[in-house]
Structures are given as structure tokens and as C-alpha cells.
ROVEX-174310 format. One line per field, with one value per residue (C-alpha): residue number from 1; x negated, z negated, y negated; residue in three letters. Coordinates in Angstrom, 1 decimal. Layout:
# residues N
k <- c(NUM,...)
u <- c(X,...)
w <- c(Z,...)
v <- c(Y,...)
r <- c(ALA,...)
# end
This chain:
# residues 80
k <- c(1,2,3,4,5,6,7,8,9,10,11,12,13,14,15,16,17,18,19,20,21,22,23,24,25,26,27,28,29,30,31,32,33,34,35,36,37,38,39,40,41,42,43,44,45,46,47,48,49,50,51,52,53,54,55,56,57,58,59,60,61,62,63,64,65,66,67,68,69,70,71,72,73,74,75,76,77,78,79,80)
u <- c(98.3,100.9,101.4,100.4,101.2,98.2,97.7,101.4,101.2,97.7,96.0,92.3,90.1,87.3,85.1,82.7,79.5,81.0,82.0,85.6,87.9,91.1,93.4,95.9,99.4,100.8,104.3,104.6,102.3,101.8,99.7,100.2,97.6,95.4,96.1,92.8,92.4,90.0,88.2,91.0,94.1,96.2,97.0,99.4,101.2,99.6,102.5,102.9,103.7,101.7,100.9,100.2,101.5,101.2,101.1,97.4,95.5,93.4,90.0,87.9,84.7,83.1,79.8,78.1,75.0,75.5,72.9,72.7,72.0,68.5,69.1,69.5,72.3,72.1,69.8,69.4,69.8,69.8,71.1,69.3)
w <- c(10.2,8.3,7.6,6.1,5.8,7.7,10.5,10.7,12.1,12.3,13.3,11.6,13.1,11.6,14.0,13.5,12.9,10.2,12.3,11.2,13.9,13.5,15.6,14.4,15.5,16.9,18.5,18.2,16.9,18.7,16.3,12.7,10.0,10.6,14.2,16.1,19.1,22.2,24.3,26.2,24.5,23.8,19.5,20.0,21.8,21.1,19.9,16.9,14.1,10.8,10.5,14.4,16.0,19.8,21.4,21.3,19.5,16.6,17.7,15.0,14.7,11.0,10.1,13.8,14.5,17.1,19.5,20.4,16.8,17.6,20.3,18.9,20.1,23.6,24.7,28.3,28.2,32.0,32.4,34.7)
v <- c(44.5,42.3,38.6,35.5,32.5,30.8,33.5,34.7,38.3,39.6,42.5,43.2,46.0,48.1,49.2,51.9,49.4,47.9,45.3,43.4,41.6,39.7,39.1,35.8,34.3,37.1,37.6,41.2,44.5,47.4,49.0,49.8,50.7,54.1,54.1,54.1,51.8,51.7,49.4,47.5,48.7,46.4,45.2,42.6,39.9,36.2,33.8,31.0,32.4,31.5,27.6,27.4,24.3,26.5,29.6,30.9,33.9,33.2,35.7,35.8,38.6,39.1,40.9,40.8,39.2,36.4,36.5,33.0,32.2,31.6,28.7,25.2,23.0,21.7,24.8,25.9,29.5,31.3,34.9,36.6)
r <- c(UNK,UNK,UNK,UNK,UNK,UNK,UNK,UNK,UNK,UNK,UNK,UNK,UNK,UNK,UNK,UNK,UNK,UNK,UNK,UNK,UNK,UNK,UNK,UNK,UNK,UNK,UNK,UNK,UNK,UNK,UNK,UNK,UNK,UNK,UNK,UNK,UNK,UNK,UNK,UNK,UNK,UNK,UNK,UNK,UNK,UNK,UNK,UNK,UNK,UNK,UNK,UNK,UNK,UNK,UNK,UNK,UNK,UNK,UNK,UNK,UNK,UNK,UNK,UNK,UNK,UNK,UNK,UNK,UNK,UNK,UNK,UNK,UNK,UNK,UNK,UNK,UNK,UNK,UNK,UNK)
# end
């Protein structure tokens, strides 16, 4: 949790896979560092803060394996 200059007040995650999220732009915090979050709580209001130009939420997931990696551009995938 914190700020800088390009993502304004952020909140970044640790999950316990090793997996990193970050959460960008954000108008207020409702969390603050150690706290431990669940599955629908909520981090944050999304705002402009940072070197946004609108309101929005800068979602960004690091060190997961994206498992549409493996279709090229343009692919049909059906869910079944």
C-alpha cells in the first residue's frame, strides 16, 4: 500500500501461491500493510490519482500462468 507517482495510491497483494496483484489509481485504502484480505473484500476505492487522465483501476496480476497463453490471436475458444 502507498503511492507513486505513476499508479497514485496502490494496493499490491501477496497471495499465498506466490502470486502478486496490484491494484492502481486509487481514491481511498481500506487496508494497510500486514492485514490479511479474503476473496471479495474490498482493498480500495478506484479514482485518478497517479498519472491517470480518468477514473478507472489499474488491475494488474504478476507471476500467474495465463491459461489462454497457448491460443494464438484470433482463436475460437468455446466454454463448455
Amino acid at each position: 500500500q502507498g503511492w507513486n507517482y505513476g499508479g497514485g495510491n496502490h494496493v499490491t497483494i501477496l497471495h499465498s501461491n506466490g502470486v502478486v496483484s496490484y491494484y492502481g489509481h486509487l481514491m481511498s485504502i481500506f487496508v494497510k500493510p500486514g492485514d490479511r484480505v479474503s476473496v471479495g473484500d474490498r482493498v480500495g476505492l478506484m479514482g485518478q490519482t497517479g498519472k491517470a487522465t480518468g477514473c478507472h483501476l489499474h488491475f494488474q496480476v504478476m507471476g500467474a500462468k495465463n491459461p489462454l497463453a497457448r491460443y494464438g490471436l484470433g482463436s475460437f475458444i468455446r466454454y463448455k
